[in-house]
mmCIF file of the N, C-alpha and C atoms, coordinates in Angstrom:
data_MODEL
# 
_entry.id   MODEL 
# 
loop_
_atom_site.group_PDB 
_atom_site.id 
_atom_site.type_symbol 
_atom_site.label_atom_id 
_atom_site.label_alt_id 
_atom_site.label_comp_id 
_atom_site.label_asym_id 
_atom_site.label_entity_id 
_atom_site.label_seq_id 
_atom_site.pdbx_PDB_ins_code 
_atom_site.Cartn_x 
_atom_site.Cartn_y 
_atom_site.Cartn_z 
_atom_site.occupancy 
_atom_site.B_iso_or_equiv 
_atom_site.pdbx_formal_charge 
_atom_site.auth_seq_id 
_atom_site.auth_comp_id 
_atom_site.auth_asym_id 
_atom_site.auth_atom_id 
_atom_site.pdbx_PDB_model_num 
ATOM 1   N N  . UNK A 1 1  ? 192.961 30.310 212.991 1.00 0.00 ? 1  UNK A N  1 
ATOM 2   C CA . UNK A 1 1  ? 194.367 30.523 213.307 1.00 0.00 ? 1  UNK A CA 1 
ATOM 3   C C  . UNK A 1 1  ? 195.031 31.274 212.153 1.00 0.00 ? 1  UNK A C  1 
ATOM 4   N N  . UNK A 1 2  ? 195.636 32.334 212.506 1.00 0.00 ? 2  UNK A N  1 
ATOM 5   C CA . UNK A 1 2  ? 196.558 33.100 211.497 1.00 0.00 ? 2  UNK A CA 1 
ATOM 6   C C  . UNK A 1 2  ? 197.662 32.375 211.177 1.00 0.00 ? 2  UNK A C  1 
ATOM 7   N N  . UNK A 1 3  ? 198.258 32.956 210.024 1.00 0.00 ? 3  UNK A N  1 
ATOM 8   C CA . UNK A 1 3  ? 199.662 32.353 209.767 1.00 0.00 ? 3  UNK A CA 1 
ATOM 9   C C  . UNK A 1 3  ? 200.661 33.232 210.370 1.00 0.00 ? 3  UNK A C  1 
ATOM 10  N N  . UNK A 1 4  ? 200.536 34.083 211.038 1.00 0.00 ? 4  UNK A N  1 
ATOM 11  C CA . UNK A 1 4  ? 201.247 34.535 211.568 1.00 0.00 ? 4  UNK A CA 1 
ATOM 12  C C  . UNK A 1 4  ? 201.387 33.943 213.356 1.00 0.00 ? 4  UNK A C  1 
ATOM 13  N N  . UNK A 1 5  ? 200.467 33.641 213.547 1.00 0.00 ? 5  UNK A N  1 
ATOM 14  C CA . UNK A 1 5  ? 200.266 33.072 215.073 1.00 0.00 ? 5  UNK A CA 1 
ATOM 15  C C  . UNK A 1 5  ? 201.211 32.297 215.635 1.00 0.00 ? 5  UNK A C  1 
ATOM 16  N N  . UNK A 1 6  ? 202.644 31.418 215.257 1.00 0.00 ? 6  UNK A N  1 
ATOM 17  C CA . UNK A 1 6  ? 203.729 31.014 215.485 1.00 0.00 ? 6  UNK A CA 1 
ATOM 18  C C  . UNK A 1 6  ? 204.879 31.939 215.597 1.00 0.00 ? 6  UNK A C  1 
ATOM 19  N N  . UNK A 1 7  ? 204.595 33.069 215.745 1.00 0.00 ? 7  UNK A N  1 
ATOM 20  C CA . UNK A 1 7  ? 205.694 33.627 215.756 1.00 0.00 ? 7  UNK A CA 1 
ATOM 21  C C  . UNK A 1 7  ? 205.843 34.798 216.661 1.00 0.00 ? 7  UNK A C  1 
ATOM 22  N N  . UNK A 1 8  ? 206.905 35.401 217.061 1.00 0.00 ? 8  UNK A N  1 
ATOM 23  C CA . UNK A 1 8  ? 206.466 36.463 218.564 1.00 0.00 ? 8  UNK A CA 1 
ATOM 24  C C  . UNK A 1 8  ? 205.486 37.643 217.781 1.00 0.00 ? 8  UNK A C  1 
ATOM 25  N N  . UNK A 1 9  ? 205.276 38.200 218.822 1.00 0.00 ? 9  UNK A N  1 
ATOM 26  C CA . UNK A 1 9  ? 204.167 39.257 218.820 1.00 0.00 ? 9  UNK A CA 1 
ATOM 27  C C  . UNK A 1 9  ? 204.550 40.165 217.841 1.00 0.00 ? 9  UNK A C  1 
ATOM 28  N N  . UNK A 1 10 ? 206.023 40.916 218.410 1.00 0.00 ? 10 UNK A N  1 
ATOM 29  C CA . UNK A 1 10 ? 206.710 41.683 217.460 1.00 0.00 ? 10 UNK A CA 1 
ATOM 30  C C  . UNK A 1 10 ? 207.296 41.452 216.642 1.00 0.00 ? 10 UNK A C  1 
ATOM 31  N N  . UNK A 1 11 ? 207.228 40.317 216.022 1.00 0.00 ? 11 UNK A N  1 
ATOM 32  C CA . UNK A 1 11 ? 207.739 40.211 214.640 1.00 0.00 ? 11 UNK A CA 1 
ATOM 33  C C  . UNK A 1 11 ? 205.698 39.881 214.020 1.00 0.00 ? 11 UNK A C  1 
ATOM 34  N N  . UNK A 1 12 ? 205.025 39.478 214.279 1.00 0.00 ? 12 UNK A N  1 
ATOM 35  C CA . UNK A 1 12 ? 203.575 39.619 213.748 1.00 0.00 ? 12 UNK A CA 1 
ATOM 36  C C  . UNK A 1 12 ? 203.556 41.103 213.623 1.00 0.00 ? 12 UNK A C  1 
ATOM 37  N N  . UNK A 1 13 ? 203.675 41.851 214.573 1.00 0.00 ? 13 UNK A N  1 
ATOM 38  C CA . UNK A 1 13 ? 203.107 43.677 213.917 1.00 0.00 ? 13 UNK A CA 1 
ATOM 39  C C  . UNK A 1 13 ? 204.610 44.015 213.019 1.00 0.00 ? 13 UNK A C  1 
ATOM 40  N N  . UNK A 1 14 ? 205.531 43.508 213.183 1.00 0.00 ? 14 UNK A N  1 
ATOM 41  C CA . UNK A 1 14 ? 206.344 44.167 211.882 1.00 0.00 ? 14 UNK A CA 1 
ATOM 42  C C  . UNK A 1 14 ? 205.874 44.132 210.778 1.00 0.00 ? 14 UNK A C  1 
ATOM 43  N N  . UNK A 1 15 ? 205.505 42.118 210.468 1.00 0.00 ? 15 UNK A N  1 
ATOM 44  C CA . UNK A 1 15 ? 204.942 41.974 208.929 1.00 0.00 ? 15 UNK A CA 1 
ATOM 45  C C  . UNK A 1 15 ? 203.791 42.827 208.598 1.00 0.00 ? 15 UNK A C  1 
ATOM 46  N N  . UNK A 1 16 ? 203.043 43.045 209.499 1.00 0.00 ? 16 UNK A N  1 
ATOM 47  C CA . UNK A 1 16 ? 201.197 43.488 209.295 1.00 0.00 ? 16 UNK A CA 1 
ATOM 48  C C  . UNK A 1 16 ? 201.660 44.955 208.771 1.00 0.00 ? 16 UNK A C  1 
ATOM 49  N N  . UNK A 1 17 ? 202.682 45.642 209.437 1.00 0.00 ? 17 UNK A N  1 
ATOM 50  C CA . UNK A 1 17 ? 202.976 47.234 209.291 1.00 0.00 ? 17 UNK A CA 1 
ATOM 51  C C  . UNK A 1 17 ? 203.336 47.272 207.410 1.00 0.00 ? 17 UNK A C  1 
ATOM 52  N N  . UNK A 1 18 ? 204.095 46.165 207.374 1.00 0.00 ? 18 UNK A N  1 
ATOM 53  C CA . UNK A 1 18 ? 204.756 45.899 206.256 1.00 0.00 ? 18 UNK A CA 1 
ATOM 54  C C  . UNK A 1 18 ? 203.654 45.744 204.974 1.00 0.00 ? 18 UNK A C  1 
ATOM 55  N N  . UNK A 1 19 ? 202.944 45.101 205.386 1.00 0.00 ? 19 UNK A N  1 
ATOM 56  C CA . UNK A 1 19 ? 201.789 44.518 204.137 1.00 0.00 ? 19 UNK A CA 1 
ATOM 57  C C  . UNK A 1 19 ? 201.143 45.547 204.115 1.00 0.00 ? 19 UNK A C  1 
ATOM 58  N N  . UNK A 1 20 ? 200.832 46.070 205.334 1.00 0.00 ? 20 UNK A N  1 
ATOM 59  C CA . UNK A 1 20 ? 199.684 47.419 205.166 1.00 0.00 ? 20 UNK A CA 1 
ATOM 60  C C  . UNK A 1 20 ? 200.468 48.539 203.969 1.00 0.00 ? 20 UNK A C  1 
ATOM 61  N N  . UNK A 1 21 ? 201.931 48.497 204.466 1.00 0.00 ? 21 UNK A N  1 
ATOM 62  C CA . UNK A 1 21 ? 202.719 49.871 203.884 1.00 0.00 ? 21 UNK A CA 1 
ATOM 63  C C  . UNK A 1 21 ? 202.485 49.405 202.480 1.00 0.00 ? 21 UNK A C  1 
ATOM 64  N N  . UNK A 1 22 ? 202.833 48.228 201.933 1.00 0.00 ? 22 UNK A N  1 
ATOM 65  C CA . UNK A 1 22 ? 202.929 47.857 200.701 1.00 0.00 ? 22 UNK A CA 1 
ATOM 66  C C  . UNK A 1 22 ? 201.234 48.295 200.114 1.00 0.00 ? 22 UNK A C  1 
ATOM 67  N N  . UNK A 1 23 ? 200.017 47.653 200.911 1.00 0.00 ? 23 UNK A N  1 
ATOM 68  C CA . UNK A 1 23 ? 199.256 47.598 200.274 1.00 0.00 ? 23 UNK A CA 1 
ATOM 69  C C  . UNK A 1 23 ? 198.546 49.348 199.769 1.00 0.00 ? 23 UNK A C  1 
ATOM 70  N N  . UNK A 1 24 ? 199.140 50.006 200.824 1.00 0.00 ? 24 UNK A N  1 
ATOM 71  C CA . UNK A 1 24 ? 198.766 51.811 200.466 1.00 0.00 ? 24 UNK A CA 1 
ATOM 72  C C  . UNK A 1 24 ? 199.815 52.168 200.001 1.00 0.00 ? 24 UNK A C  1 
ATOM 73  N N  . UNK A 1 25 ? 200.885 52.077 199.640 1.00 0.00 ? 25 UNK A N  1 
ATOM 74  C CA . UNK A 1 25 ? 202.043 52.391 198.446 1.00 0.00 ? 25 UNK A CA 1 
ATOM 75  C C  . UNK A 1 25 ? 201.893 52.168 197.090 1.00 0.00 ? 25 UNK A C  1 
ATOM 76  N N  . UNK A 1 26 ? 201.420 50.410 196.923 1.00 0.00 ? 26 UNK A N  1 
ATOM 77  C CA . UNK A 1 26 ? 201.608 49.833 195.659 1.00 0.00 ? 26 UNK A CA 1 
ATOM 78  C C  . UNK A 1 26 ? 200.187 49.449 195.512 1.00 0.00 ? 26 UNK A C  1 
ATOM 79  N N  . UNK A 1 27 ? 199.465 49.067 196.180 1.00 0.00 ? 27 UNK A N  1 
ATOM 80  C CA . UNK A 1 27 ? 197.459 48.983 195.702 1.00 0.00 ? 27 UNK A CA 1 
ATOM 81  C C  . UNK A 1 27 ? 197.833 47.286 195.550 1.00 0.00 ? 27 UNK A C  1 
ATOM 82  N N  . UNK A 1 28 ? 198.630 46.054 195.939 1.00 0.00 ? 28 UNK A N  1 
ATOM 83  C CA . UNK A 1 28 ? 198.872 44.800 195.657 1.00 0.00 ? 28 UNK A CA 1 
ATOM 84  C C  . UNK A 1 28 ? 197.752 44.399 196.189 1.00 0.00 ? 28 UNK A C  1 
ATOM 85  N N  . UNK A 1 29 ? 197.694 43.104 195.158 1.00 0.00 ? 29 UNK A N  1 
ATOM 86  C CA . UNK A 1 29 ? 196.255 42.247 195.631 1.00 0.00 ? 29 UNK A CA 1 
ATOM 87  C C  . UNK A 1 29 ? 195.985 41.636 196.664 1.00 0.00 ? 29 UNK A C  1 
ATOM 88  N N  . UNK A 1 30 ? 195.146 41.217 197.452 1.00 0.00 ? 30 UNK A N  1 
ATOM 89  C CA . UNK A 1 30 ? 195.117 40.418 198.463 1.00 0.00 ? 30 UNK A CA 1 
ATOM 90  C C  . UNK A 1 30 ? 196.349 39.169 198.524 1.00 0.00 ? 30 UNK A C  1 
ATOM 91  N N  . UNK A 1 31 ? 195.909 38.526 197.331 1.00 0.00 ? 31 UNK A N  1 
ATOM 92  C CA . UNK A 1 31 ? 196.557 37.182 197.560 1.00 0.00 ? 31 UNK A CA 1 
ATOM 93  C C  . UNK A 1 31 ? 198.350 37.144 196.772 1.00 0.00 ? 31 UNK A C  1 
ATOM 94  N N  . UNK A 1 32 ? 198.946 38.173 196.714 1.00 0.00 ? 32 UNK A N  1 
ATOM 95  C CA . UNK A 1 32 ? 200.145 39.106 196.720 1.00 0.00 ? 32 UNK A CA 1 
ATOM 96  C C  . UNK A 1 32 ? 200.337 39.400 198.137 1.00 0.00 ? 32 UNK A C  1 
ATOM 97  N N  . UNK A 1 33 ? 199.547 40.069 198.847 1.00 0.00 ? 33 UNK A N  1 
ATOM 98  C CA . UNK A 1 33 ? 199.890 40.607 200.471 1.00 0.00 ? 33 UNK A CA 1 
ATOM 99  C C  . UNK A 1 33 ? 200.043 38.996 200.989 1.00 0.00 ? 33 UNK A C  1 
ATOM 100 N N  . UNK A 1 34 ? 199.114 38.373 200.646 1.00 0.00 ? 34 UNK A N  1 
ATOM 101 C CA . UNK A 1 34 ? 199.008 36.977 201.878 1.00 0.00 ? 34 UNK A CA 1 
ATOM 102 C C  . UNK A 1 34 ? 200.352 36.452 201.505 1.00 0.00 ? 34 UNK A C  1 
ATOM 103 N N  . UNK A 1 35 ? 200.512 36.443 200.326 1.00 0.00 ? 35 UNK A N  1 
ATOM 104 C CA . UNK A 1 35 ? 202.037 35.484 200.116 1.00 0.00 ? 35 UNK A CA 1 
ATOM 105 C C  . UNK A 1 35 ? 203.427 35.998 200.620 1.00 0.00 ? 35 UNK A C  1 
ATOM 106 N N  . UNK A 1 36 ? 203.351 37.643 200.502 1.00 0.00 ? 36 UNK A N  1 
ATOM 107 C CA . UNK A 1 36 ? 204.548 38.123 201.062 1.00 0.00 ? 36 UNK A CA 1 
ATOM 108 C C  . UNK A 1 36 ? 204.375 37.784 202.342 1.00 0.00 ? 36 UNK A C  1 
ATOM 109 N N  . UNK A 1 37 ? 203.049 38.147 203.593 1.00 0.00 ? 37 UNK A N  1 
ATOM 110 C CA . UNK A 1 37 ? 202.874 37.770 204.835 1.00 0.00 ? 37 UNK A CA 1 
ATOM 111 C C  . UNK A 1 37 ? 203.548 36.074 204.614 1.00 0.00 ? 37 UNK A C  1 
ATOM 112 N N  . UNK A 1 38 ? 202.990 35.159 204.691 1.00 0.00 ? 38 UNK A N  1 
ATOM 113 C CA . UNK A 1 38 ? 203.864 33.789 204.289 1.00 0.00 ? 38 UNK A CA 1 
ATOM 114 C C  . UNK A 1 38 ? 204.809 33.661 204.538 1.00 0.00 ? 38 UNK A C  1 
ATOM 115 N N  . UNK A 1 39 ? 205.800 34.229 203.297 1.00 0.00 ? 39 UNK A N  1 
ATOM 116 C CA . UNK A 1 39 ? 207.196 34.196 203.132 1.00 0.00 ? 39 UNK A CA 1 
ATOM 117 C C  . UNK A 1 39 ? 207.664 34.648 204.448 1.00 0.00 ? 39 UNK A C  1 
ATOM 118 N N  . UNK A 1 40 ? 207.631 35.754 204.574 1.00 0.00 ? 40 UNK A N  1 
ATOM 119 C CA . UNK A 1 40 ? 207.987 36.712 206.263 1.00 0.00 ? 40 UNK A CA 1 
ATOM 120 C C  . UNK A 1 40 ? 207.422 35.980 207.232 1.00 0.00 ? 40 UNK A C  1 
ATOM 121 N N  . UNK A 1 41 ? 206.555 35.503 207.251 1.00 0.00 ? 41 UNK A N  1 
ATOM 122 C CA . UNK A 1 41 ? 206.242 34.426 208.760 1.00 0.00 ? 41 UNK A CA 1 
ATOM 123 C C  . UNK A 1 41 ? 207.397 33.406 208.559 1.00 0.00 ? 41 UNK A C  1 
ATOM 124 N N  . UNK A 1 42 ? 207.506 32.514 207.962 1.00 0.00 ? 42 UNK A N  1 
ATOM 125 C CA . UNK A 1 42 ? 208.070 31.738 207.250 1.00 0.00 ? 42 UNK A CA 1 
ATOM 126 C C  . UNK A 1 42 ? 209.340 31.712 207.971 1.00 0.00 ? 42 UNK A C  1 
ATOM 127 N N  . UNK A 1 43 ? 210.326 32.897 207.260 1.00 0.00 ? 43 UNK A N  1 
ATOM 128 C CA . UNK A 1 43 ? 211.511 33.863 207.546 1.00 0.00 ? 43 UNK A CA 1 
ATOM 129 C C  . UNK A 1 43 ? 211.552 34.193 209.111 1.00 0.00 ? 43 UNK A C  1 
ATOM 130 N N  . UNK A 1 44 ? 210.388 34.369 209.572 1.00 0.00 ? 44 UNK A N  1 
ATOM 131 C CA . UNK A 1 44 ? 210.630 34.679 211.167 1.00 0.00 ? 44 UNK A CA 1 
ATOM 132 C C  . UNK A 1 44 ? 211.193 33.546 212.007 1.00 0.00 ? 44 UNK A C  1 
ATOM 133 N N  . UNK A 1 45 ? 209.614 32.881 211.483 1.00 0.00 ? 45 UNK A N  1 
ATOM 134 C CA . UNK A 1 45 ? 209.999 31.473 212.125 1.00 0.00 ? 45 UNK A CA 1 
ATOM 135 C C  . UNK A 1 45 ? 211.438 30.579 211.960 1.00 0.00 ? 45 UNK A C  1 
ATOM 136 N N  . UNK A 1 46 ? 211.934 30.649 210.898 1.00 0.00 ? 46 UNK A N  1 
ATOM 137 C CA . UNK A 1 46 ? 213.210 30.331 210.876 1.00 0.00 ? 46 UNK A CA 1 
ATOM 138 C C  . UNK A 1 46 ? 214.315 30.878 211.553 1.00 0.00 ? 46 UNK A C  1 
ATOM 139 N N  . UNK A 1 47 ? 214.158 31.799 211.394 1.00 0.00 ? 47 UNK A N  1 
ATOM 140 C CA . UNK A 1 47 ? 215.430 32.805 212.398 1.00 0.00 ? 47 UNK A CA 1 
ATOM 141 C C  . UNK A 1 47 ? 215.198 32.667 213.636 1.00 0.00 ? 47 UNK A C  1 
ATOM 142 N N  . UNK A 1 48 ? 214.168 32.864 213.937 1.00 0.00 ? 48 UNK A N  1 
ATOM 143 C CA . UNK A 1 48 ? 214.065 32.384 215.822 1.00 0.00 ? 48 UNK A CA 1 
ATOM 144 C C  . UNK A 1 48 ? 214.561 31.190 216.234 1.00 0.00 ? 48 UNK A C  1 
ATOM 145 N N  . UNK A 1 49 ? 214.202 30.150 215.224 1.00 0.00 ? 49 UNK A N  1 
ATOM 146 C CA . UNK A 1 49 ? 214.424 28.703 215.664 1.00 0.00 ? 49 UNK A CA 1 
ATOM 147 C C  . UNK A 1 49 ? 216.002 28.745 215.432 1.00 0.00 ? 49 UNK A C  1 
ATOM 148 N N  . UNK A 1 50 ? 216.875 28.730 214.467 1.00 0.00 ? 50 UNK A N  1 
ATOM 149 C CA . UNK A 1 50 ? 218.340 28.934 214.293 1.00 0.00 ? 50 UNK A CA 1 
ATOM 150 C C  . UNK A 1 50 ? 218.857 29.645 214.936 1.00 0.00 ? 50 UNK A C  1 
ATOM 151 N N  . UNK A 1 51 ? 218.973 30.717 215.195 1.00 0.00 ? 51 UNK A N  1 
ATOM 152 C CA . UNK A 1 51 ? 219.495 32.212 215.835 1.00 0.00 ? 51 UNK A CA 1 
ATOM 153 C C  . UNK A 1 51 ? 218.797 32.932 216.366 1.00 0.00 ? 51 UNK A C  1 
ATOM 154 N N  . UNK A 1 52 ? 217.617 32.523 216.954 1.00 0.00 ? 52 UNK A N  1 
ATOM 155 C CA . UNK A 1 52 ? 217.003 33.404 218.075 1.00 0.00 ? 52 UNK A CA 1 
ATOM 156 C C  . UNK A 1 52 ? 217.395 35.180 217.519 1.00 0.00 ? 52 UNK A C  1 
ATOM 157 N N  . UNK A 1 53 ? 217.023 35.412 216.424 1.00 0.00 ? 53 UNK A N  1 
ATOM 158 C CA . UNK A 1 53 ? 217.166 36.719 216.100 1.00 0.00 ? 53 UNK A CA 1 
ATOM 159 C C  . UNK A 1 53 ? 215.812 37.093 215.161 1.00 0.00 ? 53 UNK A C  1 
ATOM 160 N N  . UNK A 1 54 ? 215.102 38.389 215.205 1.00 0.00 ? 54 UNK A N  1 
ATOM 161 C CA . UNK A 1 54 ? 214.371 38.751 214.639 1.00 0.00 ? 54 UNK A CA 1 
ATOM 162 C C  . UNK A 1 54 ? 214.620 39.163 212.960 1.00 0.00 ? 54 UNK A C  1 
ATOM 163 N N  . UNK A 1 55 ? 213.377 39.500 212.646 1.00 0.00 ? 55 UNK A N  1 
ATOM 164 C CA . UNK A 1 55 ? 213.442 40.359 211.275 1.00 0.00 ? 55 UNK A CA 1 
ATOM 165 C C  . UNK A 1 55 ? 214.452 41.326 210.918 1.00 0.00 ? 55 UNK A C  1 
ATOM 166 N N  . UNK A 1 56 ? 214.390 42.314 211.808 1.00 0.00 ? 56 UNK A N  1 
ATOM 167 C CA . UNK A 1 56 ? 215.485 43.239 211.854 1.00 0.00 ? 56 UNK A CA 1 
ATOM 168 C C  . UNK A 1 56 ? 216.444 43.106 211.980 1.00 0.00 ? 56 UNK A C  1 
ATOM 169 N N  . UNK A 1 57 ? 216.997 42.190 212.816 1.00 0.00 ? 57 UNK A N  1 
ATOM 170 C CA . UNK A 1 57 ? 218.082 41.793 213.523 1.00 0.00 ? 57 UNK A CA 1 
ATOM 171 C C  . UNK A 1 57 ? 218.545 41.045 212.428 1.00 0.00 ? 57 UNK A C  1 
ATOM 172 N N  . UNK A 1 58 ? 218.022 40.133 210.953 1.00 0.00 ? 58 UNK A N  1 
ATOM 173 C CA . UNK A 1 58 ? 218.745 39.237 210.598 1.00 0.00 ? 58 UNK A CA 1 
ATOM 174 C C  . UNK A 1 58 ? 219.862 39.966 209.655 1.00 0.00 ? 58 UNK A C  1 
ATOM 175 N N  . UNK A 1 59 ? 221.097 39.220 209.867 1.00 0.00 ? 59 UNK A N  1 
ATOM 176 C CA . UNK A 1 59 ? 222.244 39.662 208.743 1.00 0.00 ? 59 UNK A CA 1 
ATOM 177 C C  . UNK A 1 59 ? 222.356 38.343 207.552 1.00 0.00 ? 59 UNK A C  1 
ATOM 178 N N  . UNK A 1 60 ? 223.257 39.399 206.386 1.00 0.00 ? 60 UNK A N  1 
ATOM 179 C CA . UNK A 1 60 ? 223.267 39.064 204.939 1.00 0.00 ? 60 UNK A CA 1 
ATOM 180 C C  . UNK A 1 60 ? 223.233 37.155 205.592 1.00 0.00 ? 60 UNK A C  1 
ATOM 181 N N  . UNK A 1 61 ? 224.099 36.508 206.175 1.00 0.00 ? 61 UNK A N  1 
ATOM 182 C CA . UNK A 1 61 ? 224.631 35.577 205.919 1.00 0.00 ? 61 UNK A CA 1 
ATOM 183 C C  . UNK A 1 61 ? 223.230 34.836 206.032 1.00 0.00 ? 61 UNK A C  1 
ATOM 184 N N  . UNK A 1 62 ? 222.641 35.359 207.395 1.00 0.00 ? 62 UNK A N  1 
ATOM 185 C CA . UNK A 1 62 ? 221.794 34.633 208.134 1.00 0.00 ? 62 UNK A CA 1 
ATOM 186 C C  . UNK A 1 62 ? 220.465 34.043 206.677 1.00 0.00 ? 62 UNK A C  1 
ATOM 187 N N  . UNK A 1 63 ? 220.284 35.461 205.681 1.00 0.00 ? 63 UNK A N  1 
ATOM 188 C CA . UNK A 1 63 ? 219.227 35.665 205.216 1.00 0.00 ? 63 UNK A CA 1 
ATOM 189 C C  . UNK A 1 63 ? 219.812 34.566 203.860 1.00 0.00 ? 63 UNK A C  1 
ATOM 190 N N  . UNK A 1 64 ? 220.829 34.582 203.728 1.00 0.00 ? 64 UNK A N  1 
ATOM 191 C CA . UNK A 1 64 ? 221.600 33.227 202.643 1.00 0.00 ? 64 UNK A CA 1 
ATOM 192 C C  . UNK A 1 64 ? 221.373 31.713 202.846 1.00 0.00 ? 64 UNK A C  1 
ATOM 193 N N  . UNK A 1 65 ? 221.336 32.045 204.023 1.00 0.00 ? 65 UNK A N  1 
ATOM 194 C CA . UNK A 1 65 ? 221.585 30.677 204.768 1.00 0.00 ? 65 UNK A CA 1 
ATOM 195 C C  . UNK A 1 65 ? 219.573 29.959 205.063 1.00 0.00 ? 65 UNK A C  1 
ATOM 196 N N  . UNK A 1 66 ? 218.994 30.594 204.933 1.00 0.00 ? 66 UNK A N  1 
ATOM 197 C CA . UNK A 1 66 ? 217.699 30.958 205.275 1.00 0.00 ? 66 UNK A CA 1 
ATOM 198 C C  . UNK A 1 66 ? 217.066 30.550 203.435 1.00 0.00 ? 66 UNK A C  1 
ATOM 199 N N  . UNK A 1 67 ? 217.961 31.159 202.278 1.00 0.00 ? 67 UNK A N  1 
ATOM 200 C CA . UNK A 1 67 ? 217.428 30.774 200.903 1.00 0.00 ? 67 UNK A CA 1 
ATOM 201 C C  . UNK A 1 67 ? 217.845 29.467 200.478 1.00 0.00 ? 67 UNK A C  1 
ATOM 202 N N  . UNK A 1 68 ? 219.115 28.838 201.146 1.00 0.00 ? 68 UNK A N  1 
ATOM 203 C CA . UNK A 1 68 ? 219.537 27.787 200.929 1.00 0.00 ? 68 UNK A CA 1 
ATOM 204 C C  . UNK A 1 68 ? 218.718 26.720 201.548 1.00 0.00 ? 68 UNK A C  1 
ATOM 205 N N  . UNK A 1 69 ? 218.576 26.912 202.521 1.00 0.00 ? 69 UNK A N  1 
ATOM 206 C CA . UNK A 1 69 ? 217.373 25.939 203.298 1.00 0.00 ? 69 UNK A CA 1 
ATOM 207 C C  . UNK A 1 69 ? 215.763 25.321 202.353 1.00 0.00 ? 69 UNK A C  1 
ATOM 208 N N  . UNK A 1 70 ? 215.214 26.716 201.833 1.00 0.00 ? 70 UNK A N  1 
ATOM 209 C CA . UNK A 1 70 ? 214.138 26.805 201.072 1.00 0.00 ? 70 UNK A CA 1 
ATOM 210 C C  . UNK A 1 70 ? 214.293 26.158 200.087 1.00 0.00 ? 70 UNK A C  1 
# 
């Protein structure tokens, strides 16, 4: 089971696009990619469950409200 597997489809290929971009931009280590993947699953999963809103979709407050929790 992935750690991404709780969360919709399209927010799983956002993060993957994301880690990939990072990992051919910046050369980050595996276990650097897995943790940002994490955090962003993490972050998804929260926003769906509160506000039924995606990655993209989240605003400043939402993403405050989301560090306060943590």
């Amino acid at each position: 089971m992935s750690k991404l597997d709780h969360i919709p489809v399209e927010q799983q290929s956002l993060i993957e696009a994301f880690i990939d971009a990072l990992w051919m931009e910046r050369g980050l280590s595996r276990n650097t990619l897995d943790a940002y993947s994490t955090d962003l699953a993490a972050l998804a999963q929260w926003l769906e469950q509160h506000d039924s809103v995606g990655l993209l979709a989240a605003r400043r407050d939402q993403l405050l409200a989301y560090l306060a929790y943590r």
